[in-house]
N, C-alpha and C positions, 0 to 999 in steps of 0.2 A: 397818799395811796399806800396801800398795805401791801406786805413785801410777798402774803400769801398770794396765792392764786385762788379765787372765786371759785366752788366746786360746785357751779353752775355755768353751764355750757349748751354751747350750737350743735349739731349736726347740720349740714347743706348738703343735700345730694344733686349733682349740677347734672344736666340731662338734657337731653332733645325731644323732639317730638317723637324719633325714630328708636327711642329707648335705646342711644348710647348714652354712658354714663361715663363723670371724666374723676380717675380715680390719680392720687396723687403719693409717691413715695416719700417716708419719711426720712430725713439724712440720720446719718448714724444706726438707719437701722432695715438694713435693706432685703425685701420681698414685704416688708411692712409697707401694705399698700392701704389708704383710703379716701374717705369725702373730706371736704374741709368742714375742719372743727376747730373749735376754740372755746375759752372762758370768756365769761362778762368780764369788761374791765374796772365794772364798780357796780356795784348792788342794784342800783336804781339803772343800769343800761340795760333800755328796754332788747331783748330777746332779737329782734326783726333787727335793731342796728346793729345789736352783735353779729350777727349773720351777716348782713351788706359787708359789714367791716372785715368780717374773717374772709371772706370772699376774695375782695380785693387784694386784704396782706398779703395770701398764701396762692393765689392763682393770676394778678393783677386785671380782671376782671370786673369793671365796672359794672355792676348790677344795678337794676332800677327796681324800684319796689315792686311796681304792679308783676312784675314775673318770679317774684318770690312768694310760694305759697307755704304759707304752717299747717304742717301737714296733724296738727292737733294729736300729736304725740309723742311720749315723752318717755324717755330711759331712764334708769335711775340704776345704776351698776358700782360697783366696788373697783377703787382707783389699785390701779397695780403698785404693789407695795415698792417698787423700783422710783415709782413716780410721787410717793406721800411724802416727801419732806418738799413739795412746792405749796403743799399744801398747813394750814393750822395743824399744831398738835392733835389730833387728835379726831380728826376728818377724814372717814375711808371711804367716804359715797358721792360719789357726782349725779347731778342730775338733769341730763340733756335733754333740748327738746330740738325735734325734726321738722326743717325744714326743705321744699323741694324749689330748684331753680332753673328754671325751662328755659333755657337758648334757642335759637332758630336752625342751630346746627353745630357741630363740633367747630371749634376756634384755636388759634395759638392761646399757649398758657406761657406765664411769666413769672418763675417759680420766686423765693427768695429763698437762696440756697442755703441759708443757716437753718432752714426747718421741713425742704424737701426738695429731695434731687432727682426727680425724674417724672414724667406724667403721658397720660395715654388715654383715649378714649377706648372702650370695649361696649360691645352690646352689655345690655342689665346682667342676662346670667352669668355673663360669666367675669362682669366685676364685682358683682355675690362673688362667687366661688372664690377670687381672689381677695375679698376685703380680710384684713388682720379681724377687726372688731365683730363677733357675732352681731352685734347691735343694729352696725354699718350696713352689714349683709342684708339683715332682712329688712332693712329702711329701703335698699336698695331692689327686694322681690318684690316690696311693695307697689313698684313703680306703676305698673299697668293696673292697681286698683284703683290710686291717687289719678292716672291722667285720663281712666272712663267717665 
């Protein structure tokens, strides 16, 4: 396993039917709120398991496939130079793709606190308004075009 981090990654935006959305703080850096994200943990892990699995780690949330949808779109942003030495020499672009995961309704979350310490469900706009990531934000305006 290579000691870099994959500059390939998830976005999940976890949600209800009622367009709450469950937004999650990250430790060490606090009003820094978003969806669960993550890196592949090897080049060949397919996209859909990275997701299940970031899911789990970061909220303990059992997901099943069939309510994970790919929402067939993809970021591709410049990593903050705070955060490029997890990465190769020489790698300043990640490139995420969005996926949506539909609950029957807001639930307890079960953070692991070495990567975020605090979580909350809000209606869509206004975990927009709150998300750190432009990116996050409008994955999350999306909602109501993805669930017509």
């Amino acid at each position: 396993m290579s000691m870099f981090k994959i500059p390939e990654s998830v976005l999940v935006v976890i949600y209800t039917p009622q367009l709450e959305v469950l937004l999650i703080e990250r430790a060490g850096q606090p009003g820094f709120w978003q969806s669960v994200t993550g890196s592949k943990d090897s080049l060949d892990e397919p996209a859909r398991q990275t997701a299940l699995r970031e899911v789990q780690e970061e909220t303990g949330i059992v997901a099943t496939a069939d309510r994970l949808h790919d929402w067939a779109l993809t970021n591709i942003y410049e990593i903050y130079p705070v955060w490029r030495h997890r990465y190769a020499p020489g790698v300043t672009h990640n490139t995420e793709q969005v996926f949506g995961l539909c609950l029957p309704g807001p639930c307890q979350v079960s953070l692991n606190p070495r990567e975020h310490t605090a979580w909350q469900w809000l209606p869509h706009d206004a975990a927009a308004d709150l998300c750190f990531s432009p990116s996050n934000a409008e994955a999350i305006l999306l909602l109501p075009r993805f669930m017509a």
